[in-house]
C-alpha positions in Angstrom: -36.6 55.4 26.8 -32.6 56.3 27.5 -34.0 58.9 29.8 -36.0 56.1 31.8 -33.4 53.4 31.9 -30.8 56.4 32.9 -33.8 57.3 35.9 -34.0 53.7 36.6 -30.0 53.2 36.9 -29.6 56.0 39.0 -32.6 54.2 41.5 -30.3 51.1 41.7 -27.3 53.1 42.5 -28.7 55.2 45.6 -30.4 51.8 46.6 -27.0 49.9 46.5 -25.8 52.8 48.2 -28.0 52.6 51.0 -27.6 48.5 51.5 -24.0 49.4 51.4 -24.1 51.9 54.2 -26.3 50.0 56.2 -23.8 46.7 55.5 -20.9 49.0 56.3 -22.5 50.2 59.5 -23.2 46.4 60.3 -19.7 45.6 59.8 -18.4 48.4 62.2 -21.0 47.1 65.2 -19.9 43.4 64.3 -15.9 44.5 65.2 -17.2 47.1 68.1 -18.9 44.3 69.8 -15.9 41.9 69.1 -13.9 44.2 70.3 -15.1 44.7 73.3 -15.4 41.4 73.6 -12.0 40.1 73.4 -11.0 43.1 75.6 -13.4 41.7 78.3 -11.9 38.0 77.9 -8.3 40.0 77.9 -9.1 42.0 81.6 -10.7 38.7 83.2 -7.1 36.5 82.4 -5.4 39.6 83.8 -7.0 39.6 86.7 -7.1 36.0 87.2 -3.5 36.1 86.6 -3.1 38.9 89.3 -4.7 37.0 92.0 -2.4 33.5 91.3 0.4 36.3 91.9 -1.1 37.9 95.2 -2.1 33.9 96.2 1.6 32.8 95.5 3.1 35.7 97.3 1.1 35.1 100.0 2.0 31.8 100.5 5.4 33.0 100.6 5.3 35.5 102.6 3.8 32.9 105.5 6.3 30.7 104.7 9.3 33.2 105.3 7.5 34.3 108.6 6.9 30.5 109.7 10.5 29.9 108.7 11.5 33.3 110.8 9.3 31.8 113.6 11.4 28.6 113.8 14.5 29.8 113.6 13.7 32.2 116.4 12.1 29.5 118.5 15.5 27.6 118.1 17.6 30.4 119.2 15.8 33.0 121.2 18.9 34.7 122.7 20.8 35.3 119.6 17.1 36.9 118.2 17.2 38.9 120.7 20.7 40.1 120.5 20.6 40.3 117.2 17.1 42.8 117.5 18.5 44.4 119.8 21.9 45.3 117.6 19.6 46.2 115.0 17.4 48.8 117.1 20.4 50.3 118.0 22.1 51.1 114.6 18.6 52.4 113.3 18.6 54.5 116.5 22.4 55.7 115.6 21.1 56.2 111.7 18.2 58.4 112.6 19.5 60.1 115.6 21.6 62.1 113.3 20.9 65.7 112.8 
């Protein structure tokens, strides 16, 4: 009877064994999907972040050239001179050989 009850035991350890892969495996799919969840939910705030950025720079980039705009419109002939001063010192700068 030792020799069946030693059979038996031996049964209920390769069972437990196999409900303790297949719990392990479960586990590893459980954090796999998690994972990739959370990483999704982590790219879509980055990138929702990133636009807000491009938005806001945006906005101030138009305001700088509206701002520009006015201050040309006041003053046309100092814009003008002060273009012109500019072309020529990047024509001195890169005429250089």
């Amino acid at each position: 009877m030792s020799q069946d009850k030693l059979g038996s035991d031996v049964e209920n350890l390769k069972e437990d064994i196999s409900k303790l892969r297949e719990d392990i495996s479960q586990i590893a799919r459980n954090l796999l999907n998690k994972g990739k969840g959370e990483t999704e939910a982590a790219k879509d705030r980055l990138i929702e972040e990133l636009k807000n950025e491009l938005d806001n720079a945006r906005d101030k980039g138009k305001q700088s050239v509206e701002s520009l705009e006015g201050k040309i419109q006041e003053k046309p002939l100092i814009s003008l001179l002060i273009a012109f001063l500019i072309g020529m010192f990047l024509g001195k700068l890169f005429d250089r050989k």
